[in-house]
mmCIF file as Biopython writes it, N, C-alpha, C and O atoms, coordinates in Angstrom:
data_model
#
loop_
_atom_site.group_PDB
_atom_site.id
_atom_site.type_symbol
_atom_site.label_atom_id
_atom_site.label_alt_id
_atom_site.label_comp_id
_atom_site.label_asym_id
_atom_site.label_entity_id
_atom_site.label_seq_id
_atom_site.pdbx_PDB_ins_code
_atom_site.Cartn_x
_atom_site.Cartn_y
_atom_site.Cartn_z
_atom_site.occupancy
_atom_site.B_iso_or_equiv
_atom_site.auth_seq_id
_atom_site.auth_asym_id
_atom_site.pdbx_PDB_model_num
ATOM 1   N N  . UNK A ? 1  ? 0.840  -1.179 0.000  1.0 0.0 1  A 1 
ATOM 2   C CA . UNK A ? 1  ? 0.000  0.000  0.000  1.0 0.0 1  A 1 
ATOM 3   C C  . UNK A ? 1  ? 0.882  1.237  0.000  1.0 0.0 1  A 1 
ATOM 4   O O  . UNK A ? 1  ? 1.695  1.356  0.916  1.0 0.0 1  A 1 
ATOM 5   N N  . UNK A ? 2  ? 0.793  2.211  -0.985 1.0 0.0 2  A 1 
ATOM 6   C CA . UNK A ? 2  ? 1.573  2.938  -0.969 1.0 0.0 2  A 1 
ATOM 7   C C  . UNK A ? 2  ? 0.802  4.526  -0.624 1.0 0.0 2  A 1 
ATOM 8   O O  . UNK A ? 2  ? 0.188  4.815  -1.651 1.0 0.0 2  A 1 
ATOM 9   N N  . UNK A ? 3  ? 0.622  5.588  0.381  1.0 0.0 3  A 1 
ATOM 10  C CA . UNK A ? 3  ? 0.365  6.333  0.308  1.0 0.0 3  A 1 
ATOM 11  C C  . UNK A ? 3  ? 1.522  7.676  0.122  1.0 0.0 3  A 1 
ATOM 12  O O  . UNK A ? 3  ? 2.748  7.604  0.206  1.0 0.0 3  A 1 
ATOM 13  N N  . UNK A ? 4  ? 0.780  8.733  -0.119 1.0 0.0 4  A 1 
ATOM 14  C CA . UNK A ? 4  ? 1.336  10.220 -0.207 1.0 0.0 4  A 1 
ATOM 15  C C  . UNK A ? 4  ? 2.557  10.785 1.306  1.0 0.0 4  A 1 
ATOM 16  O O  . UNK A ? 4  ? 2.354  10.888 2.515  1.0 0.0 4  A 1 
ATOM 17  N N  . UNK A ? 5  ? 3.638  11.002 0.544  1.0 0.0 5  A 1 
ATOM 18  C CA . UNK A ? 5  ? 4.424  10.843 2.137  1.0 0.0 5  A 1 
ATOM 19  C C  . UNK A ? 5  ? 4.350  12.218 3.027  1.0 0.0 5  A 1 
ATOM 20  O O  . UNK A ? 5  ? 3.796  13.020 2.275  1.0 0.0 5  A 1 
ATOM 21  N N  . UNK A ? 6  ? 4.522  12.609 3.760  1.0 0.0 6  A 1 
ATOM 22  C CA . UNK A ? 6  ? 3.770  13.506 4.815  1.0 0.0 6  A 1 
ATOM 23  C C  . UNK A ? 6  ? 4.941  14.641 4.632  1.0 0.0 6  A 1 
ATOM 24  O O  . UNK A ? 6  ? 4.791  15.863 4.645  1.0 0.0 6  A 1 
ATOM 25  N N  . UNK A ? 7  ? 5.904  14.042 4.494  1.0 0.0 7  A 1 
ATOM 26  C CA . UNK A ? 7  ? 7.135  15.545 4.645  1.0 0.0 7  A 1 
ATOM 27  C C  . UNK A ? 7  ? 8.108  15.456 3.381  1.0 0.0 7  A 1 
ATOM 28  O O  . UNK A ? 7  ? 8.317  14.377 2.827  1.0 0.0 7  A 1 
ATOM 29  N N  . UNK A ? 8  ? 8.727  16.720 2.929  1.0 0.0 8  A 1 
ATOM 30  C CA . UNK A ? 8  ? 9.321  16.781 2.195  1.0 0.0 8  A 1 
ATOM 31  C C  . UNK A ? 8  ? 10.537 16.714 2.225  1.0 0.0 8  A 1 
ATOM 32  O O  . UNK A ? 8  ? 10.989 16.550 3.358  1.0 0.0 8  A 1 
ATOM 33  N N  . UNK A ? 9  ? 11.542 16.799 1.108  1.0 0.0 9  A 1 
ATOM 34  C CA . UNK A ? 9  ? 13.428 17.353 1.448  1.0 0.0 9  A 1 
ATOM 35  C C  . UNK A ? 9  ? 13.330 18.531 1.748  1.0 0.0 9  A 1 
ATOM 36  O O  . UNK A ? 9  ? 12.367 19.107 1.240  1.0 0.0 9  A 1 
ATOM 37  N N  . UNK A ? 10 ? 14.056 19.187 2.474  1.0 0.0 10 A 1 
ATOM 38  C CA . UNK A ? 10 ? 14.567 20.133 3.226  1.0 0.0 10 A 1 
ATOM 39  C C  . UNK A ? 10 ? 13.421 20.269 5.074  1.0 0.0 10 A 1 
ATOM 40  O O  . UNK A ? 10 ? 13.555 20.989 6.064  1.0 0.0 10 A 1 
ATOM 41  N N  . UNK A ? 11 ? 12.687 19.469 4.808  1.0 0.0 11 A 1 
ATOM 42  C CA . UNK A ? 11 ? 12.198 19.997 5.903  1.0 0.0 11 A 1 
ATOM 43  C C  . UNK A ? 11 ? 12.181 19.549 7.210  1.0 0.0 11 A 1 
ATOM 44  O O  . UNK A ? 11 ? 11.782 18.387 7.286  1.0 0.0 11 A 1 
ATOM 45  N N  . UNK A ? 12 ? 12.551 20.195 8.546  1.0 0.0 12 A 1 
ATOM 46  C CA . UNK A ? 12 ? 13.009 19.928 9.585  1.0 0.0 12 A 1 
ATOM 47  C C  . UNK A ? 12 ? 12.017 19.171 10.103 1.0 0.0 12 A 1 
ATOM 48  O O  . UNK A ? 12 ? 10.842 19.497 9.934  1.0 0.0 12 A 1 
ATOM 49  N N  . UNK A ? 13 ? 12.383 18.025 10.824 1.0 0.0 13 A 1 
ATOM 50  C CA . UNK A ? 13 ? 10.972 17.354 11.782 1.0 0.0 13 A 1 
ATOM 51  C C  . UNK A ? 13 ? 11.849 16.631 13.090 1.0 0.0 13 A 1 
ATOM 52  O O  . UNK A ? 13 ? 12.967 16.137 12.943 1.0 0.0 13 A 1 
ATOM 53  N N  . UNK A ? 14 ? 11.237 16.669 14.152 1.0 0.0 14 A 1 
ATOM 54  C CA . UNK A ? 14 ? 11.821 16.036 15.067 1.0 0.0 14 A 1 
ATOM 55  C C  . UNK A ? 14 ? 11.443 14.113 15.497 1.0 0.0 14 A 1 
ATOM 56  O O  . UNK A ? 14 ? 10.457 13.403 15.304 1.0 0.0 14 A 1 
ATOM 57  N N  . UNK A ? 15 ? 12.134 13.990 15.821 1.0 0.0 15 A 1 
ATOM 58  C CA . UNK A ? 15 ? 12.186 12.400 15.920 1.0 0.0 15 A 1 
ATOM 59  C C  . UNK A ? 15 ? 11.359 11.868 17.007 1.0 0.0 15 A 1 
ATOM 60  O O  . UNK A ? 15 ? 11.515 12.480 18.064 1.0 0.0 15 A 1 
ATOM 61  N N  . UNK A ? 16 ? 10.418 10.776 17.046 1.0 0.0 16 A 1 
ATOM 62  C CA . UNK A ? 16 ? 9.668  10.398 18.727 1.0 0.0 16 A 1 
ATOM 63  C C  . UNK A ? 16 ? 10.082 9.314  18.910 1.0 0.0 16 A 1 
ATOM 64  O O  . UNK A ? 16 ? 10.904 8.607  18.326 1.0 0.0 16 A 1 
ATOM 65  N N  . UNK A ? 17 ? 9.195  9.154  20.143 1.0 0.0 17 A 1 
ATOM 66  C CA . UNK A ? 17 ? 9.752  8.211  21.052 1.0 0.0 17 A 1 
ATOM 67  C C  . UNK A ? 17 ? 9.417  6.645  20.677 1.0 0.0 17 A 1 
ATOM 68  O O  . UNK A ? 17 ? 8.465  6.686  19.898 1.0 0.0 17 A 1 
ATOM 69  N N  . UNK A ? 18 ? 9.703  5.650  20.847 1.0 0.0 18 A 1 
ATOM 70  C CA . UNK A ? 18 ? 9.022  4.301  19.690 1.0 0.0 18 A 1 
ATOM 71  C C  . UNK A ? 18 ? 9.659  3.096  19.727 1.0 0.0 18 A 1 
ATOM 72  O O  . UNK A ? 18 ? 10.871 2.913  19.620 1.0 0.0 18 A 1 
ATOM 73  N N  . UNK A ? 19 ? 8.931  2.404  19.858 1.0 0.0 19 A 1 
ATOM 74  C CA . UNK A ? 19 ? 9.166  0.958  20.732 1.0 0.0 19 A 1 
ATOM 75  C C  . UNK A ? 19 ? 9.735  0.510  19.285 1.0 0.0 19 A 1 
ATOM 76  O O  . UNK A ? 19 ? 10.621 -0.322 19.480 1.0 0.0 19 A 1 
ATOM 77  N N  . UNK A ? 20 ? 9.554  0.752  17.928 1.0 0.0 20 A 1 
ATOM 78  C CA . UNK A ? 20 ? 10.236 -0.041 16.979 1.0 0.0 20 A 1 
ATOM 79  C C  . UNK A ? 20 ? 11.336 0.923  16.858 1.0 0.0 20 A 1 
ATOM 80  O O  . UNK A ? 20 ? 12.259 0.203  16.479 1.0 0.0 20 A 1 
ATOM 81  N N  . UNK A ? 21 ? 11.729 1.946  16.937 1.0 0.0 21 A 1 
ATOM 82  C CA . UNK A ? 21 ? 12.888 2.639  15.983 1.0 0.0 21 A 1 
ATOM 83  C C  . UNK A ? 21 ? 13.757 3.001  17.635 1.0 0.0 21 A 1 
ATOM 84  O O  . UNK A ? 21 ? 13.378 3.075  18.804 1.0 0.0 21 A 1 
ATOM 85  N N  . UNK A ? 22 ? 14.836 3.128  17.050 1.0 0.0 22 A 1 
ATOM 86  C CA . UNK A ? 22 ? 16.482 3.510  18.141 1.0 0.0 22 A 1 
ATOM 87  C C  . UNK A ? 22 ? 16.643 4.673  17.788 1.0 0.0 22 A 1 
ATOM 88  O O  . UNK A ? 22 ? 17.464 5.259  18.494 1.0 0.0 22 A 1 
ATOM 89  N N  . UNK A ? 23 ? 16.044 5.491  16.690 1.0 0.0 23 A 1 
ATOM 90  C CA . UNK A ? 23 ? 16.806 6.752  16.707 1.0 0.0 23 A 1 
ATOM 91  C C  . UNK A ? 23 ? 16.849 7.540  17.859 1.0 0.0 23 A 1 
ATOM 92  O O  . UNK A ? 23 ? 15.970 7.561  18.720 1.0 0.0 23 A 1 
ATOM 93  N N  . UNK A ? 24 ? 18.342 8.473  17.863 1.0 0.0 24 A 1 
ATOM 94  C CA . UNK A ? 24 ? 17.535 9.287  18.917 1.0 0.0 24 A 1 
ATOM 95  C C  . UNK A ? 24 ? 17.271 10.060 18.759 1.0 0.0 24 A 1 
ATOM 96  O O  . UNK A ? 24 ? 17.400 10.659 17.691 1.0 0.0 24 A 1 
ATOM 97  N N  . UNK A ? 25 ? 16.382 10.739 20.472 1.0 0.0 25 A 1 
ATOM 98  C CA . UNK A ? 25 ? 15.696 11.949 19.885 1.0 0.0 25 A 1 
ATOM 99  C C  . UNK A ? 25 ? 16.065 13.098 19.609 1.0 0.0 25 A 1 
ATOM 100 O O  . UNK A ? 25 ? 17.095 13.453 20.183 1.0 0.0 25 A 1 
ATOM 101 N N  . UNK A ? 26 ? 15.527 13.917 18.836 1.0 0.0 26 A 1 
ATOM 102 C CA . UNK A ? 26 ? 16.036 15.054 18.134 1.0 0.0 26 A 1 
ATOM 103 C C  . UNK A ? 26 ? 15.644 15.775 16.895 1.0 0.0 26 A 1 
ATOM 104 O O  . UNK A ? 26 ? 14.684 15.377 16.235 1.0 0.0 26 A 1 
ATOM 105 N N  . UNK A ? 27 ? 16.391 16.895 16.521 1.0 0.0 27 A 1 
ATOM 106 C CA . UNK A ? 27 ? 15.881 17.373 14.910 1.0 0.0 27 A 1 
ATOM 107 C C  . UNK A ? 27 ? 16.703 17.043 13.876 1.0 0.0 27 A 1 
ATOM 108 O O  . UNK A ? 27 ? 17.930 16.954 13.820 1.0 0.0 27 A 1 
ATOM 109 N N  . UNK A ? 28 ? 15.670 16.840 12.898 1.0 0.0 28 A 1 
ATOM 110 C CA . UNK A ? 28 ? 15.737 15.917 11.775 1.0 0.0 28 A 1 
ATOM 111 C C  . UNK A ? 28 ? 15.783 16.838 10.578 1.0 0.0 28 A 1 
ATOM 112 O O  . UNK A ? 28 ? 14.925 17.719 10.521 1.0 0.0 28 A 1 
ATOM 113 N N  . UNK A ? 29 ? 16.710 16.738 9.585  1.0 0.0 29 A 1 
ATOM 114 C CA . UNK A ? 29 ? 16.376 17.272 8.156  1.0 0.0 29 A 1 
ATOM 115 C C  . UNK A ? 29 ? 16.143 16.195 7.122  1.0 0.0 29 A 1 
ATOM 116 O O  . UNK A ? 29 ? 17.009 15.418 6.720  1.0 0.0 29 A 1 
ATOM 117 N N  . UNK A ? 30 ? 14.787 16.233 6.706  1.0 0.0 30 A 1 
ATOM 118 C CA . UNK A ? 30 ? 14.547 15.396 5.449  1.0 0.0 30 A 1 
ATOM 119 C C  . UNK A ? 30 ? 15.556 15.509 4.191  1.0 0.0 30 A 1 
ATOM 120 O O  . UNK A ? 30 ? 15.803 16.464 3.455  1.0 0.0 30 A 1 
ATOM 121 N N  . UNK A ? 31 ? 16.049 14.182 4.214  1.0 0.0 31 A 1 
ATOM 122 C CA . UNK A ? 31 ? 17.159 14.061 2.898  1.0 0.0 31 A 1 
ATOM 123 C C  . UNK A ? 31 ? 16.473 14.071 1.579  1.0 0.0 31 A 1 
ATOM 124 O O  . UNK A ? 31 ? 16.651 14.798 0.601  1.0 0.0 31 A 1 
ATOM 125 N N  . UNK A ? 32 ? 15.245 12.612 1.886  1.0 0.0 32 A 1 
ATOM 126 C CA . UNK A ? 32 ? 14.578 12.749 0.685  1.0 0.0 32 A 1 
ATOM 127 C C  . UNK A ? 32 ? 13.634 11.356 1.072  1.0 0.0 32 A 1 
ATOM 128 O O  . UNK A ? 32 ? 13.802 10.321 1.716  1.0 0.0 32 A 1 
ATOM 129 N N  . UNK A ? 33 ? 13.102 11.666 0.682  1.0 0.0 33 A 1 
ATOM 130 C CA . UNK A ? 33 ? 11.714 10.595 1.075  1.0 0.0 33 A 1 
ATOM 131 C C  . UNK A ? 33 ? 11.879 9.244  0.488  1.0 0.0 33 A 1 
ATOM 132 O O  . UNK A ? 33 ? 12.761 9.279  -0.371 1.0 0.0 33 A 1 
ATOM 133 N N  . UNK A ? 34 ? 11.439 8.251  0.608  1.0 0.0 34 A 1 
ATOM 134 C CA . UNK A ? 34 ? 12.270 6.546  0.094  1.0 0.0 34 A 1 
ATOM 135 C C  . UNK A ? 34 ? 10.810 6.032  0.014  1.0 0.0 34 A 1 
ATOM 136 O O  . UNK A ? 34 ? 9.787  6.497  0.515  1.0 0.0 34 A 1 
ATOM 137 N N  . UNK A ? 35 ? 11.027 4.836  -0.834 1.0 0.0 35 A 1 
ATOM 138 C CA . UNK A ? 35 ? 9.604  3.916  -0.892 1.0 0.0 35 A 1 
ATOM 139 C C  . UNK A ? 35 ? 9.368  3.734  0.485  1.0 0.0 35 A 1 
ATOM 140 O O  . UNK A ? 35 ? 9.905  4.262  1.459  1.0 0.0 35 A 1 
ATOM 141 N N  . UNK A ? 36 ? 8.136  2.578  0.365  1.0 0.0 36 A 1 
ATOM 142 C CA . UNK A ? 36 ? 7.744  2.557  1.361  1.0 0.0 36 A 1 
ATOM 143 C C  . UNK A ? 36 ? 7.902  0.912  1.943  1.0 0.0 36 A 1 
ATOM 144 O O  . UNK A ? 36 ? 7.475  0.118  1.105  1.0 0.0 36 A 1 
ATOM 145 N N  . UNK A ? 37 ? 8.403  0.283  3.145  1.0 0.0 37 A 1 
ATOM 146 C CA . UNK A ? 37 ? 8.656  -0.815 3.519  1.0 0.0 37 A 1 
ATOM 147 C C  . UNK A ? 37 ? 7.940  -1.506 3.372  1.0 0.0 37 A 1 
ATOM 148 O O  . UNK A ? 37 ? 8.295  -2.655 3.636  1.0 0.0 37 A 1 
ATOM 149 N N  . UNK A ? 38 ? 6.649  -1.339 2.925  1.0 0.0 38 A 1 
ATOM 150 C CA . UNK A ? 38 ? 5.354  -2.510 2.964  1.0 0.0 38 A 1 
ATOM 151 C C  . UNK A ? 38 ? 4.535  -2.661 4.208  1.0 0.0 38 A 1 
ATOM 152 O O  . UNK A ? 38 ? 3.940  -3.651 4.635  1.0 0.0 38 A 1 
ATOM 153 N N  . UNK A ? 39 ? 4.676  -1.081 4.838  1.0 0.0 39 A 1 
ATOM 154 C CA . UNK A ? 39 ? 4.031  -0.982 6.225  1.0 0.0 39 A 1 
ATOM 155 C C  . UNK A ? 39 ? 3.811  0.635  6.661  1.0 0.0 39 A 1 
ATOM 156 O O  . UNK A ? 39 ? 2.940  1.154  7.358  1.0 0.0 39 A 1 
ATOM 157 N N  . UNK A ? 40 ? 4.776  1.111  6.072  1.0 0.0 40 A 1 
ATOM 158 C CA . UNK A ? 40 ? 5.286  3.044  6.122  1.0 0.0 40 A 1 
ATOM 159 C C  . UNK A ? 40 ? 5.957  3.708  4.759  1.0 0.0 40 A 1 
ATOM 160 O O  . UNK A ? 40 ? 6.822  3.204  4.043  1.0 0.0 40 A 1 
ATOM 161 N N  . UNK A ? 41 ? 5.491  4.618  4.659  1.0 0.0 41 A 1 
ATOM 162 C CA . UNK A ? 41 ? 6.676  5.479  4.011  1.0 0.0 41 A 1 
ATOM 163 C C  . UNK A ? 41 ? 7.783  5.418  5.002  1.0 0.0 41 A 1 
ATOM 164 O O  . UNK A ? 41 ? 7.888  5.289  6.222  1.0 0.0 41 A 1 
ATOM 165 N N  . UNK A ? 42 ? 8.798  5.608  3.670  1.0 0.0 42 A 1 
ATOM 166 C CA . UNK A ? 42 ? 10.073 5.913  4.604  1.0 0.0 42 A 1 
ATOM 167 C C  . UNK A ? 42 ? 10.983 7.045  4.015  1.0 0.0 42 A 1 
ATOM 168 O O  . UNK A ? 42 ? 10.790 7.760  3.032  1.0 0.0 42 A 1 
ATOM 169 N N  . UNK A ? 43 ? 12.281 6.990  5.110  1.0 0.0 43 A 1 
ATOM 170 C CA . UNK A ? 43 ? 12.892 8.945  4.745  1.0 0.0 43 A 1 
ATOM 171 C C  . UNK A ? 43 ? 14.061 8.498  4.828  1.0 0.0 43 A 1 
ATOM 172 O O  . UNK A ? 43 ? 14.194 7.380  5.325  1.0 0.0 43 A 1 
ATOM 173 N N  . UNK A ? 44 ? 14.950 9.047  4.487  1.0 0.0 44 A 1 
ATOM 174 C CA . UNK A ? 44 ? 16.714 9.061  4.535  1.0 0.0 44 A 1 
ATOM 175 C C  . UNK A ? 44 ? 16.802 10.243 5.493  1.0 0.0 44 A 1 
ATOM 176 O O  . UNK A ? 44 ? 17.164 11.083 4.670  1.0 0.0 44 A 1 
ATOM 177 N N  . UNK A ? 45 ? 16.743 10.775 6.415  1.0 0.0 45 A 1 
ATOM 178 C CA . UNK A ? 45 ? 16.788 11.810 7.672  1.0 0.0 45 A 1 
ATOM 179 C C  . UNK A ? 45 ? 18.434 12.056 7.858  1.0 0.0 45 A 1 
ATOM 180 O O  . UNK A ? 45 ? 19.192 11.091 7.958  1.0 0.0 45 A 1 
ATOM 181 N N  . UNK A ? 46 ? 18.804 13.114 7.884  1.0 0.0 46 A 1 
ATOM 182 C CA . UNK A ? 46 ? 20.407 13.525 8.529  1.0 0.0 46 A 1 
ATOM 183 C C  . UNK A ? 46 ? 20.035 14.552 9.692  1.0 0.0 46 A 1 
ATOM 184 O O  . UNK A ? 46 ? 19.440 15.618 9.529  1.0 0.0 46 A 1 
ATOM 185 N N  . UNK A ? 47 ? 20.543 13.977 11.012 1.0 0.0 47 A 1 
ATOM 186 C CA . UNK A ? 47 ? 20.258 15.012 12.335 1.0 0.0 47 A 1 
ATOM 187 C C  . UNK A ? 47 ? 21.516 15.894 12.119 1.0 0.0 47 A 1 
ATOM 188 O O  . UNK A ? 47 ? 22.667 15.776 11.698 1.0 0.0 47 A 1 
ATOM 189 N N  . UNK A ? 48 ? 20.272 17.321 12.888 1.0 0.0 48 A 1 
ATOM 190 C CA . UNK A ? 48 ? 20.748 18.505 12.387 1.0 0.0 48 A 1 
ATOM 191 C C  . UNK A ? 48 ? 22.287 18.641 13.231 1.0 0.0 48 A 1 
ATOM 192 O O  . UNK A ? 48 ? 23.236 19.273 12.767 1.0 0.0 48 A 1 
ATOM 193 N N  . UNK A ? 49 ? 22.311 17.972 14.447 1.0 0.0 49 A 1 
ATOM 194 C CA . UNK A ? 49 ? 22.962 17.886 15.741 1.0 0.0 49 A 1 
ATOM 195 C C  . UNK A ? 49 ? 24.755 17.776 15.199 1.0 0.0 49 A 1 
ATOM 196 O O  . UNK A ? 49 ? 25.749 18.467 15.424 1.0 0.0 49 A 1 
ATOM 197 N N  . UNK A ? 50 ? 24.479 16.488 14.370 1.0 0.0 50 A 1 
ATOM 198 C CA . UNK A ? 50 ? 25.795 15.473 14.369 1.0 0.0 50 A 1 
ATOM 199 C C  . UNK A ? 50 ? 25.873 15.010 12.688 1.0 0.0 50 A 1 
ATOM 200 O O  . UNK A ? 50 ? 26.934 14.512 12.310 1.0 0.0 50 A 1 
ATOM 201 N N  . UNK A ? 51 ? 24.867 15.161 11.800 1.0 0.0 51 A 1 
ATOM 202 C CA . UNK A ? 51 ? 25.215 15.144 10.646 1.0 0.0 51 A 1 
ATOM 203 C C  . UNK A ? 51 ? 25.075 13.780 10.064 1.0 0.0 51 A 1 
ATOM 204 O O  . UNK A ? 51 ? 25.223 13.398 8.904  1.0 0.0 51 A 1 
ATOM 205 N N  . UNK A ? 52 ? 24.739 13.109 11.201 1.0 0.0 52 A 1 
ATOM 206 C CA . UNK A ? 52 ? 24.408 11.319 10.617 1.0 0.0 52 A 1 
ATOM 207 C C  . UNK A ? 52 ? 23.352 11.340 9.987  1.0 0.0 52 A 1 
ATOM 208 O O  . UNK A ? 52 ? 22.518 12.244 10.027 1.0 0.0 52 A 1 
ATOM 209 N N  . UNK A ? 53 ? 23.284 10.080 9.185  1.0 0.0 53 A 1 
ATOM 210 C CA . UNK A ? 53 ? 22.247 9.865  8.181  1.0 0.0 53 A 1 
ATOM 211 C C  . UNK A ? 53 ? 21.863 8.469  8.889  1.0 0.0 53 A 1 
ATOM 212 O O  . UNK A ? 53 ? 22.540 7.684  9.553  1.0 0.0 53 A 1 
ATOM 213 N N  . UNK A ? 54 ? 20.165 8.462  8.384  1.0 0.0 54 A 1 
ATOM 214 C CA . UNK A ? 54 ? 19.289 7.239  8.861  1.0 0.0 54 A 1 
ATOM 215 C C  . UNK A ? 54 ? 18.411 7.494  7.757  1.0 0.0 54 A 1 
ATOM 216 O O  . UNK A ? 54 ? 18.148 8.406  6.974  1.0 0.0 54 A 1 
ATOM 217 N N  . UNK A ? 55 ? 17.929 5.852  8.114  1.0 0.0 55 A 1 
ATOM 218 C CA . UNK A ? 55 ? 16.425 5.662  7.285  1.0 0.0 55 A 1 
ATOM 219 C C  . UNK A ? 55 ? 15.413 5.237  8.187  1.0 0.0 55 A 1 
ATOM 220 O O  . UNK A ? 55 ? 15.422 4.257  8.932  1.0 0.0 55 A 1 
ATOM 221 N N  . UNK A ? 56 ? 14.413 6.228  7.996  1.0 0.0 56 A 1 
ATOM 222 C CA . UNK A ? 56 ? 13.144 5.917  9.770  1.0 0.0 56 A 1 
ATOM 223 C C  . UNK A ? 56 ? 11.824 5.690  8.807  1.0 0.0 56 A 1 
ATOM 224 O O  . UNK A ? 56 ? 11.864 6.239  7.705  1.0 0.0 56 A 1 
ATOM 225 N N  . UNK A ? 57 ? 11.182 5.264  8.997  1.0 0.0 57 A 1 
ATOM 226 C CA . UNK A ? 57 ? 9.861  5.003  9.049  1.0 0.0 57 A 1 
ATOM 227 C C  . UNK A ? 57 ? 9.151  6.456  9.379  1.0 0.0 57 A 1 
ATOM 228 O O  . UNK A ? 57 ? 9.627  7.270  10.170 1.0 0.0 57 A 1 
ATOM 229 N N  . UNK A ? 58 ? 7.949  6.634  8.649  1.0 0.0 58 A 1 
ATOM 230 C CA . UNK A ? 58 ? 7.152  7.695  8.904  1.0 0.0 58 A 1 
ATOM 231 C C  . UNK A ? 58 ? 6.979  7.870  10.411 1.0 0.0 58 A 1 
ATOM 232 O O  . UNK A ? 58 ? 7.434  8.764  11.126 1.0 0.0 58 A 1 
ATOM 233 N N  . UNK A ? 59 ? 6.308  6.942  10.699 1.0 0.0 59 A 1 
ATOM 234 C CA . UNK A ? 59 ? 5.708  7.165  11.794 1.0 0.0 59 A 1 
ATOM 235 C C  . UNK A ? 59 ? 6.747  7.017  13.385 1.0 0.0 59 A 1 
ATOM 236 O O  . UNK A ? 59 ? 6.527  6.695  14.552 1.0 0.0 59 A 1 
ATOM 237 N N  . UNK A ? 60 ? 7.828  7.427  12.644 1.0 0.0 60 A 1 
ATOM 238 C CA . UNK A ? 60 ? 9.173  8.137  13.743 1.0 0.0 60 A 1 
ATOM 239 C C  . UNK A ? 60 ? 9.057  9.299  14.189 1.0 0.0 60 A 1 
ATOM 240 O O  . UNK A ? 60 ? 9.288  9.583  15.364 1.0 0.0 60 A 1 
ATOM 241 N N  . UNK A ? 61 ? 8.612  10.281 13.144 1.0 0.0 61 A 1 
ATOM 242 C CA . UNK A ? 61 ? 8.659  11.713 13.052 1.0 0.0 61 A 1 
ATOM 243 C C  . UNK A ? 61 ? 7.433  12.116 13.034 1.0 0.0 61 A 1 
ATOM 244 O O  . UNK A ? 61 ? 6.405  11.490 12.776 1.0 0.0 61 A 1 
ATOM 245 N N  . UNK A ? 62 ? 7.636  13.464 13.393 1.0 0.0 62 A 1 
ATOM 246 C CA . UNK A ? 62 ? 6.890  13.728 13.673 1.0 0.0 62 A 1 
ATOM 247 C C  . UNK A ? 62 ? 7.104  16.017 13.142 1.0 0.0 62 A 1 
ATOM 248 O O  . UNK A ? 62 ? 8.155  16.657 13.182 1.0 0.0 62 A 1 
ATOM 249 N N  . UNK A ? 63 ? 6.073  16.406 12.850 1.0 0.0 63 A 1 
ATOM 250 C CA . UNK A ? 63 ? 6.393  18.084 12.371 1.0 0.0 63 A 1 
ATOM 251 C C  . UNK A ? 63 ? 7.071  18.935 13.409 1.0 0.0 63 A 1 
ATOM 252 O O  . UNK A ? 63 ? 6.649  18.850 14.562 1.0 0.0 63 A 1 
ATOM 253 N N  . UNK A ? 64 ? 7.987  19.677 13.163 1.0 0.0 64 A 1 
ATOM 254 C CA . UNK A ? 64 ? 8.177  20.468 14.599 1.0 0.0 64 A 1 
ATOM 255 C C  . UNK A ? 64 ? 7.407  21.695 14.579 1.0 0.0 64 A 1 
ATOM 256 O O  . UNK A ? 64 ? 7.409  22.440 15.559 1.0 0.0 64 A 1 
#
């Protein structure tokens, strides 16, 4: 099932709290939005903090 993904590239979102994902918490810049796992959209995210890159599941983030 593929829906419309909620955030774009460039835009800041902060990370929550979540029994499936380890990221930690914090602000997020959308790299660029990725298919979707067969459960979520997903994002390539680089924190604004430290410059690392991840791939989270939608429902990690959240708008700041």
């Amino acid at each position: 099932m593929t829906t419309e993904h909620k955030f774009k590239a460039g835009q800041t979102v902060m990370s929550v709290k979540s029994t499936n994902s380890l990221i930690p918490l914090g602000r997020y810049q959308i790299v660029r939005p990725l298919p979707t796992d067969g459960v979520s959209n997903q994002y390539r995210i680089k924190s604004v903090l430290d410059g690392h890159e991840r791939v989270v599941r939608e429902s990690d983030l959240t708008q700041r």
